[in-house]
C-alpha positions in Angstrom: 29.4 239.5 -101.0 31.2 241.4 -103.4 34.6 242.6 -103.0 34.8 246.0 -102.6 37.1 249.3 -103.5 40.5 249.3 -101.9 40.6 252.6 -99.9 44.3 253.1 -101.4 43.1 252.7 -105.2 42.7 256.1 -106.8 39.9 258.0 -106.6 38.5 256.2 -103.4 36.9 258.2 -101.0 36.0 256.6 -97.7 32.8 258.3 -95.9 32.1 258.4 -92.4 30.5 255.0 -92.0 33.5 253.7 -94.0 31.2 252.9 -96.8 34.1 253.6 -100.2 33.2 255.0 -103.4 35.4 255.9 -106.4 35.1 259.1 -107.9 36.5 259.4 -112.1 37.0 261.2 -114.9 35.5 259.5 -117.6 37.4 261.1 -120.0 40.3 259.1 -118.4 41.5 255.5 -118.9 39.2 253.2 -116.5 42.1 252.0 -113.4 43.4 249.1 -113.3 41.7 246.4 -110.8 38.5 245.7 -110.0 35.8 247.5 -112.1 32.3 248.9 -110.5 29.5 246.9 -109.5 27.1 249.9 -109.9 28.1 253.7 -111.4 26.4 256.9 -111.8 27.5 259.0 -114.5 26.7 262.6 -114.3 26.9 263.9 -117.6 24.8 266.3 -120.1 24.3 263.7 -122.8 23.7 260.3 -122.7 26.7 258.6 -121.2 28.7 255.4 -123.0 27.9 251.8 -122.3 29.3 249.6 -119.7 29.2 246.5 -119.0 28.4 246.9 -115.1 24.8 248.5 -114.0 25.0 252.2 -114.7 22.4 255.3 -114.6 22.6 258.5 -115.6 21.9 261.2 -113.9 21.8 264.4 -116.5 24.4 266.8 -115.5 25.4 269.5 -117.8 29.3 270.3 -117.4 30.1 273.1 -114.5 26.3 273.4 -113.7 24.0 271.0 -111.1 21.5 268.6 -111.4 18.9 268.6 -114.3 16.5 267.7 -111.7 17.2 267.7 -107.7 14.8 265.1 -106.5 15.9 262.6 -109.0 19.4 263.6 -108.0 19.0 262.9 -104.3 17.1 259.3 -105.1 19.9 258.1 -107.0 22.9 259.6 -104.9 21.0 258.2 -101.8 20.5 254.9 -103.6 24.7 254.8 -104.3 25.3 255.7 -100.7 23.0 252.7 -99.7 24.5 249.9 -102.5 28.1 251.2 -101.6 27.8 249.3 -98.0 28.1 246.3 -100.2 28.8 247.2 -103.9 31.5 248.6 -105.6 30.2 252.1 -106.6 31.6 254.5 -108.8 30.4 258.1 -109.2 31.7 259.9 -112.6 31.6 262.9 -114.5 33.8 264.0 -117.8 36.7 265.1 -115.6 36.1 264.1 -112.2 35.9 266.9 -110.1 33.4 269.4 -110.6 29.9 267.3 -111.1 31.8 264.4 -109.0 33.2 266.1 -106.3 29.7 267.4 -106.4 28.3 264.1 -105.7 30.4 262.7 -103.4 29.8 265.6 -101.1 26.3 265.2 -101.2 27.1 261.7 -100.5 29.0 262.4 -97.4 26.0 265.1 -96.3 24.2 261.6 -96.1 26.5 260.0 -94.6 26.5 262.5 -91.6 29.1 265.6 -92.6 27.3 268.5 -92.2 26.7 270.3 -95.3 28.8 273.4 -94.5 31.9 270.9 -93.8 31.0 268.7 -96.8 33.0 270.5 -99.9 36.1 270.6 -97.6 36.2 266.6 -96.5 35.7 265.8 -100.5 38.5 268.2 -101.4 40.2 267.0 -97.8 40.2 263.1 -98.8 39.2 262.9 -102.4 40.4 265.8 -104.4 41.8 269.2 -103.6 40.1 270.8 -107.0 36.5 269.3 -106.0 33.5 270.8 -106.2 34.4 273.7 -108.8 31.9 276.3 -109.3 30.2 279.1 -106.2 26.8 277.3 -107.4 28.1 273.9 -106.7 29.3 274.3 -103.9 26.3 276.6 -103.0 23.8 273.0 -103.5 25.9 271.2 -101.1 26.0 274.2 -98.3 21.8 273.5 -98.6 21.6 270.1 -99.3 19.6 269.0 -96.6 19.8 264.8 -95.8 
């Protein structure tokens, strides 16, 4: 089993089933420790390489998903390997597209959607989830 995110470590967010993923700003210096097992980058363009098992989920910058089922299969894909992987959800700056994500990730986790946008900003980041349209997709996102 791998070892997985200390809940401390910055930009952990721990969801309801205790499942933790890290949210980032790739635009930011990776953290120090232990690096993912699995990420999801949610940019506009093709994203850089790493050397753990990435996909990308086109993103544009302050908008929403290129394509909403494809969206929901892979964020319900990082909920699932983050119960025993080291998953990492990330966007140029972390909060808009990311804080995005992780509250659709806690929708699955069992917040309800209205509630959602407040436990990421609550327990993540208290600038998540940037734009009315954003947080407009997680109000709807249905599980």
């Amino acid at each position: 089993m791998t070892e997985l995110w200390t809940e401390s470590a910055p930009g952990v967010l721990r969801l309801p089933s205790g499942r933790l993923v890290r949210g980032r700003g790739l635009r930011r210096p990776l953290p120090e420790g232990p690096v993912p097992t699995y990420a999801v980058h949610l940019l506009g363009r093709t994203p850089p390489e790493v050397p753990w098992e990435s996909v990308w989920l086109r993103w544009p910058d302050f908008r929403l998903p290129a394509d909403r089922d494809t969206a929901r299969t892979v964020l319900a894909e990082a909920r699932e390997r983050a119960a025993g992987e080291r998953v990492e959800v990330a966007c140029g700056g972390g909060r808009g597209r990311t804080g995005t994500a992780l509250a659709v990730l806690a929708v699955l986790d069992g917040v309800p959607a209205g509630e959602a946008v407040a436990y990421v900003r609550r327990h993540y980041d208290r600038h998540a989830v940037e734009t009315p349209w954003q947080r407009r997709y997680v109000r709807r996102f249905t599980p």
